[in-house]
Every structure is written in C-alpha cells, then in structure tokens.
TORPA-4810 file (N, C-alpha, C, O; in nm, 3 decimals):
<nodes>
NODE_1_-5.537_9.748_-0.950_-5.454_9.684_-1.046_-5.541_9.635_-1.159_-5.659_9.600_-1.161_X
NODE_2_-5.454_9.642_-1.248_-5.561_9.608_-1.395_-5.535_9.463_-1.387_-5.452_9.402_-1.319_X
NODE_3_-5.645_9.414_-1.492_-5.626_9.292_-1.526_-5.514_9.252_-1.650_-5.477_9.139_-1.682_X
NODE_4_-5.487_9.340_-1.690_-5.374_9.316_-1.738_-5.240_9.312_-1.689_-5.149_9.235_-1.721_X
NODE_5_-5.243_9.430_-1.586_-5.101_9.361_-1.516_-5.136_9.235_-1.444_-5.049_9.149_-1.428_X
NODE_6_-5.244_9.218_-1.404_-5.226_9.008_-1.358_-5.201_8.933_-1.434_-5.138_8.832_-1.401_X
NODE_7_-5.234_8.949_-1.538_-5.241_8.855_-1.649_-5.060_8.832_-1.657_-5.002_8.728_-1.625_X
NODE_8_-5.007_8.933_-1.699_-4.845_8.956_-1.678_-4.761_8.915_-1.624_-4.656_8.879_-1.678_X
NODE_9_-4.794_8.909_-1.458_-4.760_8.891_-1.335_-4.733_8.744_-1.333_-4.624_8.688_-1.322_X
NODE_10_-4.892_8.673_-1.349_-4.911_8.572_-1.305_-4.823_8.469_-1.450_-4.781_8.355_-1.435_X
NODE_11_-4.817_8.531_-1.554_-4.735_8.467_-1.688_-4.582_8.498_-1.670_-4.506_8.405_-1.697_X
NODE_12_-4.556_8.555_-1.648_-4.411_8.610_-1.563_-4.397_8.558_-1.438_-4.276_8.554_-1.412_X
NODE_13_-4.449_8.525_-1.368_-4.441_8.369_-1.251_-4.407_8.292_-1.279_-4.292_8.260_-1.248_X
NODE_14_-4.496_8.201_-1.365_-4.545_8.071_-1.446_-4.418_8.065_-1.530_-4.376_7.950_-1.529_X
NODE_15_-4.310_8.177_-1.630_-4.247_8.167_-1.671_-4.106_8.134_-1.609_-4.022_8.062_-1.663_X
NODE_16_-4.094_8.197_-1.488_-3.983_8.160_-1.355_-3.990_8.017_-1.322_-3.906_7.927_-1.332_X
NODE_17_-4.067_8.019_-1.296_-4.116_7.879_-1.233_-4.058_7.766_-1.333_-3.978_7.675_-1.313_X
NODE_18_-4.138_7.810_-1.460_-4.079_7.668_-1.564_-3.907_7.684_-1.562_-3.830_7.592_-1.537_X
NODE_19_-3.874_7.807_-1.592_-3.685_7.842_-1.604_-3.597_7.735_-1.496_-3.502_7.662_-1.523_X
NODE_20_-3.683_7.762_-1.332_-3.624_7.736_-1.285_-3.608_7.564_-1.238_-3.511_7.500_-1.198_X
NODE_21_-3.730_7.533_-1.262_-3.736_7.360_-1.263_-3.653_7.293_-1.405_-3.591_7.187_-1.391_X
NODE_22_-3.655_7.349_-1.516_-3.563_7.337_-1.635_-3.389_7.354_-1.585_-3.301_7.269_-1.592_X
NODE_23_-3.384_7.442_-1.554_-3.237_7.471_-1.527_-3.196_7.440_-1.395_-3.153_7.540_-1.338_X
NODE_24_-3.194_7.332_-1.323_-3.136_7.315_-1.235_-3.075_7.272_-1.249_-3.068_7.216_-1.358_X
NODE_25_-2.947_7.249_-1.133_-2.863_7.168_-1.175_-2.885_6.994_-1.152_-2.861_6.893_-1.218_X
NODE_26_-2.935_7.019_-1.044_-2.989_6.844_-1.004_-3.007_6.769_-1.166_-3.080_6.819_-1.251_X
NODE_27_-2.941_6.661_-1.187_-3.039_6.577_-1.337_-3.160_6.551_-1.270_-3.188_6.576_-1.153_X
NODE_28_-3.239_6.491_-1.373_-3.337_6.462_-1.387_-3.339_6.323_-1.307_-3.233_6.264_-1.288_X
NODE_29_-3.435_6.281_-1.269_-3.434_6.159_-1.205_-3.464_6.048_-1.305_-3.572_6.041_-1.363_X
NODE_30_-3.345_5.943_-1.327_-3.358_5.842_-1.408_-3.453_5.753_-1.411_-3.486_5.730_-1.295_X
NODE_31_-3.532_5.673_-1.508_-3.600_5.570_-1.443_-3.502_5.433_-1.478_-3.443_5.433_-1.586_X
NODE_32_-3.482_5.299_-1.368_-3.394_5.291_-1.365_-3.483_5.156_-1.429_-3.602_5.127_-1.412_X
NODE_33_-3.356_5.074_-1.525_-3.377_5.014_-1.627_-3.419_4.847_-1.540_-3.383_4.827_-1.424_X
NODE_34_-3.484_4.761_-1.607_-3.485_4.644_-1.526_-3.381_4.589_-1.484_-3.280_4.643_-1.531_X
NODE_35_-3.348_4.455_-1.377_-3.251_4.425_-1.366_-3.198_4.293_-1.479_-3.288_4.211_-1.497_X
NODE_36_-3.119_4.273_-1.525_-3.076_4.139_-1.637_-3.117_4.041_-1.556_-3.063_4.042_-1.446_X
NODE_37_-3.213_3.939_-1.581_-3.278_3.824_-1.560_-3.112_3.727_-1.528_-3.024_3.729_-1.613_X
NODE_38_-3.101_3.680_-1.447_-2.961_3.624_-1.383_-2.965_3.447_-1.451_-3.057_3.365_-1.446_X
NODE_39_-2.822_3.437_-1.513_-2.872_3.331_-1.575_-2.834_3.199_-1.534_-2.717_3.163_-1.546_X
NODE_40_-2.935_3.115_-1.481_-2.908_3.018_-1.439_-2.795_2.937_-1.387_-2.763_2.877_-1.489_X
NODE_41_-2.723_2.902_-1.306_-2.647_2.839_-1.262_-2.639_2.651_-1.281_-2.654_2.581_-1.180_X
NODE_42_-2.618_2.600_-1.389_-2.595_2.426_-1.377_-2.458_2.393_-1.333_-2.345_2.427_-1.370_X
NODE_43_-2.518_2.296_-1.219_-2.424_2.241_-1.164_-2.485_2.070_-1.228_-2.597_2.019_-1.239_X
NODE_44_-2.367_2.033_-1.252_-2.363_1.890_-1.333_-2.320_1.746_-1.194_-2.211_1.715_-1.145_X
NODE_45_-2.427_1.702_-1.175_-2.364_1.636_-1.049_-2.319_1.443_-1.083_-2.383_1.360_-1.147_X
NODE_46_-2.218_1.431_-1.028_-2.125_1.336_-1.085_-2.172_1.197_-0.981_-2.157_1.185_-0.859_X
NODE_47_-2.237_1.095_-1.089_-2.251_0.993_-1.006_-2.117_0.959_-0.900_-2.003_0.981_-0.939_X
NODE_48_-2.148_0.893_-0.735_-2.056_0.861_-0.637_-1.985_0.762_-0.675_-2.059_0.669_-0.706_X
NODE_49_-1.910_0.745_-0.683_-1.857_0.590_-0.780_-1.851_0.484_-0.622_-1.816_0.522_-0.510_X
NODE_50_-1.901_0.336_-0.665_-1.944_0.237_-0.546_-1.840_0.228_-0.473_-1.757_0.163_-0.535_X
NODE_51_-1.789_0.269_-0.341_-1.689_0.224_-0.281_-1.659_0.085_-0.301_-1.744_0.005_-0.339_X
NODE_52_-1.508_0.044_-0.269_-1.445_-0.071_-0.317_-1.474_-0.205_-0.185_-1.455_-0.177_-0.066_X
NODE_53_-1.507_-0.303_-0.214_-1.502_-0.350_-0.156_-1.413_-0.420_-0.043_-1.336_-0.498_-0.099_X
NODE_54_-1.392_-0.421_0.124_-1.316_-0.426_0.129_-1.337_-0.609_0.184_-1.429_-0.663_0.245_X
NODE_55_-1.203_-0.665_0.129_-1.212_-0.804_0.252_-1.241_-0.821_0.386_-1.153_-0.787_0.465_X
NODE_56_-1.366_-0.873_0.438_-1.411_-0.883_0.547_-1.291_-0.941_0.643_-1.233_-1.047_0.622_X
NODE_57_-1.258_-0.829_0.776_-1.156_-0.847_0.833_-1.142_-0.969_0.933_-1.176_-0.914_1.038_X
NODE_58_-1.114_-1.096_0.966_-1.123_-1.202_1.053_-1.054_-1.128_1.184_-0.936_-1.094_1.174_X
NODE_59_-1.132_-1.098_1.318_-1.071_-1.060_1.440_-0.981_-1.172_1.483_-0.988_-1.295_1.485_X
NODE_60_-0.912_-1.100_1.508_-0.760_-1.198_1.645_-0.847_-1.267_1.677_-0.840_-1.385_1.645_X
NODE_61_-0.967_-1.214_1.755_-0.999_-1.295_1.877_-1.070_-1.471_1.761_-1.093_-1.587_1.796_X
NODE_62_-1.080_-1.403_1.633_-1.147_-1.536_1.538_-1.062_-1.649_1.564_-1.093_-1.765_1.592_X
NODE_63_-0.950_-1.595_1.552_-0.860_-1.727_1.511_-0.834_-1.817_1.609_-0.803_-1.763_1.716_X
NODE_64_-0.836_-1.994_1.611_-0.819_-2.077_1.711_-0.650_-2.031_1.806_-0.555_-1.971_1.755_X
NODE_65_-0.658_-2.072_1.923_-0.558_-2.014_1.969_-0.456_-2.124_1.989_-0.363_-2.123_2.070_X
NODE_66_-0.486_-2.209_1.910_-0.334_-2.317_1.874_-0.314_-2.291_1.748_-0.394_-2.277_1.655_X
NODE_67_-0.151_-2.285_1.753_-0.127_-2.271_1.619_-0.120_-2.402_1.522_-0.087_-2.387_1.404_X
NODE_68_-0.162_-2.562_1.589_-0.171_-2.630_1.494_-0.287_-2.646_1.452_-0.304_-2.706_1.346_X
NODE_69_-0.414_-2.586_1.539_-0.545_-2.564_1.457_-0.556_-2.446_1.378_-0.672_-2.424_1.345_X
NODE_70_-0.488_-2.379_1.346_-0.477_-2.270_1.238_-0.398_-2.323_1.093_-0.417_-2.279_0.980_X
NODE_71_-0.314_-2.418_1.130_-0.259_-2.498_1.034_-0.347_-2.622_0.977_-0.344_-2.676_0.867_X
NODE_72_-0.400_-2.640_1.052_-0.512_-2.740_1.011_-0.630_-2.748_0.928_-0.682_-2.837_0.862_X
NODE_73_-0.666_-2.578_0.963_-0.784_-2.506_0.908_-0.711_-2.426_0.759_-0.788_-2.364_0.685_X
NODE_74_-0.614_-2.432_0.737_-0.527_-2.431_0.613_-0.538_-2.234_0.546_-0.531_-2.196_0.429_X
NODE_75_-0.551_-2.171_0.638_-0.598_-2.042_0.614_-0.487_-1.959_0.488_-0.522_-1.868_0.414_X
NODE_76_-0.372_-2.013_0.493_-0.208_-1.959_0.438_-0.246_-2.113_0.293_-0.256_-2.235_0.305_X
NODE_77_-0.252_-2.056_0.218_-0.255_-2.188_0.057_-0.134_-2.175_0.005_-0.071_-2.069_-0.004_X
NODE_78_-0.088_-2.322_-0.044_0.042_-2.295_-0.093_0.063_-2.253_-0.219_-0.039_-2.234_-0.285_X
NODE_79_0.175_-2.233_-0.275_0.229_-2.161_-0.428_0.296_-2.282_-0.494_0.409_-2.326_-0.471_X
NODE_80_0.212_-2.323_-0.574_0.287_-2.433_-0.660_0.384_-2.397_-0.782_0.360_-2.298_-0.851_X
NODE_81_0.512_-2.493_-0.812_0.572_-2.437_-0.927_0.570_-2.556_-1.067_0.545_-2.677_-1.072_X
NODE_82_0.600_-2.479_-1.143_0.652_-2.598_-1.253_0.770_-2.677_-1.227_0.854_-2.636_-1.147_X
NODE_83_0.787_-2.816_-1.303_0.904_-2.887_-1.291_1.055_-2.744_-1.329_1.053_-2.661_-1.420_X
NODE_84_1.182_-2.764_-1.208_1.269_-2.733_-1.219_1.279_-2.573_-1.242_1.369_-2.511_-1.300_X
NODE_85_1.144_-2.515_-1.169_1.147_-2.402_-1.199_1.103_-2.293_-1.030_1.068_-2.345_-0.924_X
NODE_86_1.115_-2.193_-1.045_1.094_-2.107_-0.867_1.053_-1.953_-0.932_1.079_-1.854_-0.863_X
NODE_87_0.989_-1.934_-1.069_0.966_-1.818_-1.099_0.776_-1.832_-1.046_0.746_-1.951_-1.034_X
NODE_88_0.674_-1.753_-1.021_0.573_-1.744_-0.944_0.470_-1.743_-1.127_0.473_-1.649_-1.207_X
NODE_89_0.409_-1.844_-1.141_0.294_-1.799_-1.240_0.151_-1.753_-1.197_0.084_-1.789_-1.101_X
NODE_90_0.119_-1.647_-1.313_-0.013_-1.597_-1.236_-0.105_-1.682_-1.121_-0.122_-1.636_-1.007_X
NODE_91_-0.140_-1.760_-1.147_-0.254_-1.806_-1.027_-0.180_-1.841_-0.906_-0.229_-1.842_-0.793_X
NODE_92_-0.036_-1.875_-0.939_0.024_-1.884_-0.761_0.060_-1.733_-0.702_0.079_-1.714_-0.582_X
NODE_93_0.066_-1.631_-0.800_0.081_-1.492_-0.777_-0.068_-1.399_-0.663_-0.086_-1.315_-0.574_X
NODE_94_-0.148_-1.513_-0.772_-0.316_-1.468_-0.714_-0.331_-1.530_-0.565_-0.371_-1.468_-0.466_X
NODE_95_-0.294_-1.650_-0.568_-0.244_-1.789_-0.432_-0.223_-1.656_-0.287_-0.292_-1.617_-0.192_X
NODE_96_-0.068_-1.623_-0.355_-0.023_-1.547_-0.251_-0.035_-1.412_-0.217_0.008_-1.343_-0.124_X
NODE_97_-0.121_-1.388_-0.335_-0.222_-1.262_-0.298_-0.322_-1.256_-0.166_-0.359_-1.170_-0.086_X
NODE_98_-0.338_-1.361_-0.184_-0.442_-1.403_-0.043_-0.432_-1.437_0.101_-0.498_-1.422_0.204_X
NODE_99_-0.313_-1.494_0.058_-0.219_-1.496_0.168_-0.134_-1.387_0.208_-0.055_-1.389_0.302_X
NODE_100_-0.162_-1.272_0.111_-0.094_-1.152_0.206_-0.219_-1.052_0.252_-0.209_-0.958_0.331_X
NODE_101_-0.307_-1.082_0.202_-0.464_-0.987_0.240_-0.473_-1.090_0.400_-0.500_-1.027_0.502_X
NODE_102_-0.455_-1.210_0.409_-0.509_-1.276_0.553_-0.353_-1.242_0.641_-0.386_-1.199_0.752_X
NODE_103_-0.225_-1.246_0.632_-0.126_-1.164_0.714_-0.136_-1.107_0.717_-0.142_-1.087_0.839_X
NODE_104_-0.159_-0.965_0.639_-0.230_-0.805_0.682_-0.339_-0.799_0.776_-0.351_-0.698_0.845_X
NODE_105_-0.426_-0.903_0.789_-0.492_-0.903_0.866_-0.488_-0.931_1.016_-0.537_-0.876_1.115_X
NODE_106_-0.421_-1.023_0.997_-0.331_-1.060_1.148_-0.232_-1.027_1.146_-0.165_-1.130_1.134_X
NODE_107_-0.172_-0.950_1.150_-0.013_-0.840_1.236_0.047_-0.982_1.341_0.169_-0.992_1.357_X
NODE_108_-0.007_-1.040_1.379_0.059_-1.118_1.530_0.099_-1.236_1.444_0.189_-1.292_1.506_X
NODE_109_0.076_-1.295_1.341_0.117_-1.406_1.325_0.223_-1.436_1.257_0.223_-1.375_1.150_X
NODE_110_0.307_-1.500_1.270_0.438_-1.566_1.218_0.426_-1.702_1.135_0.374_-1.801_1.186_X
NODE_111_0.469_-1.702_1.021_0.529_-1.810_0.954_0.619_-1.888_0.919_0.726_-1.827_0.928_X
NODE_112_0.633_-1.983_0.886_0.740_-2.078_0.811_0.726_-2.047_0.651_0.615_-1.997_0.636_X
NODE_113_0.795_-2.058_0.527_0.794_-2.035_0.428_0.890_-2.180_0.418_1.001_-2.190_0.470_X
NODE_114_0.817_-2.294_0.335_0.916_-2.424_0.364_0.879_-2.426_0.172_0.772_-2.411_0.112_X
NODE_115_1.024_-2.451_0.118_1.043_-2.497_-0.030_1.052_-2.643_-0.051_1.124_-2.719_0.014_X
NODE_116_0.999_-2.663_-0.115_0.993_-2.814_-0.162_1.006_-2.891_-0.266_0.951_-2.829_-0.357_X
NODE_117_1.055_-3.009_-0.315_1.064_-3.012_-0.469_1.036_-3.178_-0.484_1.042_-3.258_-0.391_X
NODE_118_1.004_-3.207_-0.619_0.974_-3.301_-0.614_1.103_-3.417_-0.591_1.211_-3.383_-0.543_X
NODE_119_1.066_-3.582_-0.641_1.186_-3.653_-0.600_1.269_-3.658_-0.743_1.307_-3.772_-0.772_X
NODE_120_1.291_-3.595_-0.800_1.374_-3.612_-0.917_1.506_-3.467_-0.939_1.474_-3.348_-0.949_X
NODE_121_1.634_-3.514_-0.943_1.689_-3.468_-0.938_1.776_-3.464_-0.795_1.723_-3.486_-0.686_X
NODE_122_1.922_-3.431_-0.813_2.002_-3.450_-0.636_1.939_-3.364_-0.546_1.865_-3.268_-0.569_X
NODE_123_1.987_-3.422_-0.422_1.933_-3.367_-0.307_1.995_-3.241_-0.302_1.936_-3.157_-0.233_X
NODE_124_2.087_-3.209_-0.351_2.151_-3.045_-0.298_2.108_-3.035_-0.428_2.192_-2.948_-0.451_X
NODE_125_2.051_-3.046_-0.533_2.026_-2.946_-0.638_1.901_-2.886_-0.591_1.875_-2.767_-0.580_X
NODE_126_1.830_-2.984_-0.567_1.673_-2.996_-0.486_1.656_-2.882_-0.358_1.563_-2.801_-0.349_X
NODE_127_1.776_-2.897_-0.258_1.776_-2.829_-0.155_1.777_-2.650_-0.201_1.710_-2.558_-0.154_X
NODE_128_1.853_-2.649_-0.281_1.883_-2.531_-0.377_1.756_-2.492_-0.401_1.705_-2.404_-0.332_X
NODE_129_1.703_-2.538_-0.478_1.584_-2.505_-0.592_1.488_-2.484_-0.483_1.427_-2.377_-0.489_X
NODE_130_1.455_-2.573_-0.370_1.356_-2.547_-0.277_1.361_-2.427_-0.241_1.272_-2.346_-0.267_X
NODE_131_1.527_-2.386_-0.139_1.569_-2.258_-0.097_1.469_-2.093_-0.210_1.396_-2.000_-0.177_X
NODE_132_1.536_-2.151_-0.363_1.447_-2.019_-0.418_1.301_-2.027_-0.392_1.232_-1.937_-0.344_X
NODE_133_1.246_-2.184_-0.440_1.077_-2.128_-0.440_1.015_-2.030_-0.342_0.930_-1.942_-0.358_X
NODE_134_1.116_-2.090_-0.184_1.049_-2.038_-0.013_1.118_-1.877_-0.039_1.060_-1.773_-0.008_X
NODE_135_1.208_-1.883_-0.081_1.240_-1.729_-0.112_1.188_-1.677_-0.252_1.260_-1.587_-0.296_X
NODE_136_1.118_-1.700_-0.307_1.044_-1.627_-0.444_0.878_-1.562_-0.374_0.809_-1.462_-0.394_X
NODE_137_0.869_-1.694_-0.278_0.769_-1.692_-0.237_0.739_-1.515_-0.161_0.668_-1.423_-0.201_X
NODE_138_0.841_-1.531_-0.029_0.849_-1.472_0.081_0.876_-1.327_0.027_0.845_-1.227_0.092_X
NODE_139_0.950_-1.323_-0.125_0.982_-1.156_-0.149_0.839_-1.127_-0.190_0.787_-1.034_-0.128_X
NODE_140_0.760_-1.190_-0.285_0.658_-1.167_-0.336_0.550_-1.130_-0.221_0.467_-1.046_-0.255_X
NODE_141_0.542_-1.174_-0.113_0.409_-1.138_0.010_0.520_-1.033_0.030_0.450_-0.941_0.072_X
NODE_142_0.635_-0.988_0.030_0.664_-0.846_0.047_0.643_-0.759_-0.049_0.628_-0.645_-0.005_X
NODE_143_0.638_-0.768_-0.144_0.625_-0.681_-0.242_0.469_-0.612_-0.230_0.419_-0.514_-0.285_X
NODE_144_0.423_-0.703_-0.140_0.260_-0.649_-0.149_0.252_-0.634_0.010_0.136_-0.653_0.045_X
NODE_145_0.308_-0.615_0.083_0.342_-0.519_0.203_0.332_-0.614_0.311_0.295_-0.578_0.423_X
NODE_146_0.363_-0.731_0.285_0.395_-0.832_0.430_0.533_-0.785_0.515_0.643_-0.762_0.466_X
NODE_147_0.496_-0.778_0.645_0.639_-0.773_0.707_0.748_-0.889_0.723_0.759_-0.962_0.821_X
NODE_148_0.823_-0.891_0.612_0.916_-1.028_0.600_0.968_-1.028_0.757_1.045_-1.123_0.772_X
NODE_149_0.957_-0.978_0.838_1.040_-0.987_0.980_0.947_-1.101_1.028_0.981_-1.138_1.141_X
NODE_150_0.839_-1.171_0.977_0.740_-1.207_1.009_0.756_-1.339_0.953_0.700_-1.430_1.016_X
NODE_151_0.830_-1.375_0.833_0.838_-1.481_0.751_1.007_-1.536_0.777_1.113_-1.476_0.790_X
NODE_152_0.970_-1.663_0.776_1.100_-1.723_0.761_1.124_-1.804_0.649_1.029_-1.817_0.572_X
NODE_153_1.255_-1.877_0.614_1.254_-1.952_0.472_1.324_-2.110_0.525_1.425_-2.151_0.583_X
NODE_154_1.238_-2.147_0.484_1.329_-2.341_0.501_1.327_-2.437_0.366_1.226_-2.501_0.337_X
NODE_155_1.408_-2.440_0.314_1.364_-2.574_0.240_1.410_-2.750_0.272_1.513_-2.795_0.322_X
NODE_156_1.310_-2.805_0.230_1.320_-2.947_0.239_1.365_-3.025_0.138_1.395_-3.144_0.147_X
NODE_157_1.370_-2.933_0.012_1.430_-3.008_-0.100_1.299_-3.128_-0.083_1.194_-3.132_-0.018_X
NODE_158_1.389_-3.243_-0.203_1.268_-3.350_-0.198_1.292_-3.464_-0.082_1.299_-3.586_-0.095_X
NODE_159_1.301_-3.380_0.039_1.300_-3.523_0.158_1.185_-3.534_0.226_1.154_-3.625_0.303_X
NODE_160_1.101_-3.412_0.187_0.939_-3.435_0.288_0.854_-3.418_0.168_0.825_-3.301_0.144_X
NODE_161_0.799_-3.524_0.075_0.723_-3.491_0.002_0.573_-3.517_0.053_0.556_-3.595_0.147_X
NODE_162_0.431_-3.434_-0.027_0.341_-3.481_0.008_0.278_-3.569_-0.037_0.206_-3.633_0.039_X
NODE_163_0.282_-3.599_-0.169_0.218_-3.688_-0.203_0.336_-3.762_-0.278_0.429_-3.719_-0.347_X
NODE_164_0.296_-3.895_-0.237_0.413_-4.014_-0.237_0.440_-4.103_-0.367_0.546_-4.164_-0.383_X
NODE_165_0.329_-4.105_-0.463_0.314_-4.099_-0.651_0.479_-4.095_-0.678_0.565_-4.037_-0.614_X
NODE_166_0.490_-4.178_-0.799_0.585_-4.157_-0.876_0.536_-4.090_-1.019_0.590_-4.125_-1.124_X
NODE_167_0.451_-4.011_-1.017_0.401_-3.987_-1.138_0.388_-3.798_-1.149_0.402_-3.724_-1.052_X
NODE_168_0.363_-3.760_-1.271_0.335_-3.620_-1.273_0.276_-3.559_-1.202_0.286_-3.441_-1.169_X
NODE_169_0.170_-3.688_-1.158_0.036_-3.566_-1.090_0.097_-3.585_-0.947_0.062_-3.498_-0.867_X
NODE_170_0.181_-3.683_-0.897_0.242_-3.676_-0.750_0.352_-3.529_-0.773_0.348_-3.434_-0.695_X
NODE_171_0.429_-3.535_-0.871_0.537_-3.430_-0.851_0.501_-3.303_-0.894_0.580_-3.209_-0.900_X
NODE_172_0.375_-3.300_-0.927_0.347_-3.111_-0.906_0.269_-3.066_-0.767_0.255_-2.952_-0.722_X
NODE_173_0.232_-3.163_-0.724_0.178_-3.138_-0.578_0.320_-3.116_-0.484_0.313_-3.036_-0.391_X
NODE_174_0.408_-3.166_-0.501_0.534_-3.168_-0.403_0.627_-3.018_-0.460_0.692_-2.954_-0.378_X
NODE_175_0.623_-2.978_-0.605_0.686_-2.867_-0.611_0.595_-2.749_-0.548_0.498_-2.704_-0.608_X
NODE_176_0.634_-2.710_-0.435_0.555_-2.598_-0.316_0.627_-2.491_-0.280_0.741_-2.501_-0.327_X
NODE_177_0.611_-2.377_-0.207_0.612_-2.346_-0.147_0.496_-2.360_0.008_0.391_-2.300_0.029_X
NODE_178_0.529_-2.408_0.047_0.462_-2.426_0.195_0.393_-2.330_0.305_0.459_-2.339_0.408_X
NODE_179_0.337_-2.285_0.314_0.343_-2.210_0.463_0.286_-2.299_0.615_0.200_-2.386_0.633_X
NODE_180_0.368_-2.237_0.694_0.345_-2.306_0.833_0.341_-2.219_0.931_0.445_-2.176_0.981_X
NODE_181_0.219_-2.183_0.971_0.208_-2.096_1.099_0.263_-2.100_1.187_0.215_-2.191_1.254_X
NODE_182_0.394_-2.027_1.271_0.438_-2.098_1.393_0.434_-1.984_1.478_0.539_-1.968_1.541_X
NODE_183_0.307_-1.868_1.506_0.328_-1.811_1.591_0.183_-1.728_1.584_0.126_-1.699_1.479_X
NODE_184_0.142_-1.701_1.701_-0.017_-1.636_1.677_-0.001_-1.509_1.723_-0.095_-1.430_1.722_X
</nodes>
C-alpha cells in the first residue's frame, strides 16, 4: 500500500469520526449555570408582651373559719353614696371592684348586702332609698360576674347608723351599702 492511500484512509477516518461526534443526535452536554444565591429569609420577632398580673389568690383554707372573724377582718369594703342619692360613683365602683375580685375568689361565701341612709329624711323614704343603694350595689358585683344567688339585699334605712354625729361628716359615713358575711 502506498503512502498515499494511508494518508487518505487515515483522513477519511478522521473525517467520519468528526461527522459522526458532530451529528449526533444526543445535545451537547450543558454546563449547568450556578445556582441563584437564595435570599435570605427575615423573620421579625415580636417582643412577648408582660403577662397580666394576676391578684394573688387567698386559699379557703386562708380564711378564719368564723364568719364573725371574717367580718371583723373587714375583707368585703363598703360603697358609700352621696346625700339622697343610690347611683355608684367611680371610686365606690373601684370599692366594689374589689369586692368582686375577693368573691370570685371564694365561691363558698355568702353575703348580706345591707342599705343604709343617713338620719335625715322619713323612715320609709329612707327604707326605700336604702333598699336601692343594697340593690345598686348587688347588680353591680353582678355585672362583673358575682353569683347574685350568693348575695342578699336588706336595708336599714336610717335605724342602724354608724356613726352617731349630727353633722356631714357623720351622714356620709352612714349613706352605705354594707356587706356582711353570713356564710363561709
């Protein structure tokens, strides 16, 4: 064989060869692009807000187990009113706020709700007027979730006053609502 037909041969190979790696069908193998850098995630974190404080609860077992040393120890404060009046002003509102946070607390105990009025004016107008304060009183510790099955209403009008003064500062102490523990 000549060297010219190798020369031929082997260029006519070389020429197959390239055809056939060119024309395949397979594509080409991609190079594959980076991946997108992933973008951060903020999470914004929300101060816990301070839980509320709650009123430290007095156990059953706290309370004296006579009910006139529970009356004594004055735990229930009364709701004072203005002359000739049984509507609740803020601080006796606040009064009997407290007095329904300490009945919520004790479920077992029972009250008296006693109205009172000073000495001026008739005894049945008085008896009257008492009747609303002990009932202004008693809806209001319901309104803030006392079990009225729990409360009772009495008034005394002005026949049991507490302080015995003939003067202003005696007759706003006597316009009351009362409370009286009568059951533990």
């Amino acid at each position: 064989m000549s060297l010219r037909f190798r020369l031929l041969s082997a260029g006519a190979l070389a020429a197959a060869g390239f055809l056939a790696v060119s024309c395949s069908t397979k594509p080409p193998a991609q190079v594959a692009a980076p991946a997108p850098t992933p973008t951060p995630t903020v999470v914004r974190l929300e101060p816990t807000p301070a839980p509320t404080p709650v009123p430290p609860r007095v156990a059953e077992d706290a309370l004296p187990t006579s009910v006139d040393e529970i009356n004594r120890r004055g735990y229930l404060k009364d709701a004072f009113f203005e002359f000739d009046k049984y509507d609740l002003e803020p601080a006796q509102r606040d009064a009997l706020a407290g007095d329904a946070t300490w009945l919520k607390a004790h479920p077992t105990v029972k009250a008296t709700i006693e109205g009172h009025c000073d000495e001026r004016g008739t005894a049945a107008y008085n008896m009257a007027l008492g009747e609303r304060r002990a009932s202004a009183a008693r809806e209001y510790l319901a309104s803030l979730g006392v079990d009225t099955a729990r409360l009772q209403t009495i008034s005394y009008g002005k026949e049991r006053p507490f302080a015995t003064g003939h003067d202003e500062a005696s007759w706003a102490q006597n316009r009351r609502a009362h409370f009286v523990v009568t059951a533990r």
